[in-house]
N, C-alpha and C positions, 0 to 999 in steps of 0.2 A: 956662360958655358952652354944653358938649356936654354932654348925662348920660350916663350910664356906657355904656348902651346905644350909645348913637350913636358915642362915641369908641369904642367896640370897634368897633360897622362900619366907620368909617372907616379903622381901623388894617387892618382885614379888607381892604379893596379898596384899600389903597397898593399898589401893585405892585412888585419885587423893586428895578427900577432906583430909584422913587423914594423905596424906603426906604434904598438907597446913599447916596446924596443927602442925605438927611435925620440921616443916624450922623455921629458923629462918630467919629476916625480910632479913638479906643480902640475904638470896640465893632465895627472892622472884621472881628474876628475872631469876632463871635457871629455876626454876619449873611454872613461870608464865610468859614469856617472852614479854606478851601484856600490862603487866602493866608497864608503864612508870613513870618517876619520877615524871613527871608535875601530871600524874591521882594519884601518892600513896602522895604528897604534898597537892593535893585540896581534897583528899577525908580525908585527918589528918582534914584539915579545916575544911570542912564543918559536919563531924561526931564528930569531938572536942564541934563545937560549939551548937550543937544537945544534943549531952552528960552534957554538962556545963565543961566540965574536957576535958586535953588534954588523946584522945587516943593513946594507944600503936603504936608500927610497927605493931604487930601481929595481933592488933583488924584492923589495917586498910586493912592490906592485907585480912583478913577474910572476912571484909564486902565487897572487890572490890570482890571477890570470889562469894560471895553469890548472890551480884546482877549480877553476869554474868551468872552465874545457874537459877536464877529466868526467864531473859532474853529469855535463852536455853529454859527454859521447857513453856513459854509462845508462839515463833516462833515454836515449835514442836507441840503445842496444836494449835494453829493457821494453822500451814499445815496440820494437822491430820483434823483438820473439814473441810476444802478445798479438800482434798481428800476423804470424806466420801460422 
């Protein structure tokens, strides 16, 4: 469909969230290296039990994503009014 070329750029300009999105739960740890097993076991737990249902690999790795973005863009809004 792509030649080699073009699926390299493509893969070049996925961006971080929608290569999350795209892995599957094993390869959580090449593309997310900080998540450990102990953090993607208690966050199955405690978002299963939130949920009422057990969550995915996929949803868990998503939400350990998401709150590590919310994190980010909170310490960046925090040293942004420190520096203003």
């Amino acid at each position: 469909m792509f030649d080699e070329q073009s699926q390299s750029a493509i893969r070049n300009s996925v961006t971080e969230a929608s290569h999350q999105l795209l892995a599957t739960s094993s390869d959580a740890l090449r593309f997310h290296p900080w998540i450990t097993q102990e953090l993607f076991d208690e966050t199955r737990q405690v978002w299963s039990k939130a949920y009422g249902r057990v969550i995915t690999e996929d949803e868990a790795i998503e939400i350990l994503v998401n709150v590590r973005r919310l994190a980010e863009a909170l310490l960046h809004a925090s040293q942004s009014r420190r520096d203003a």
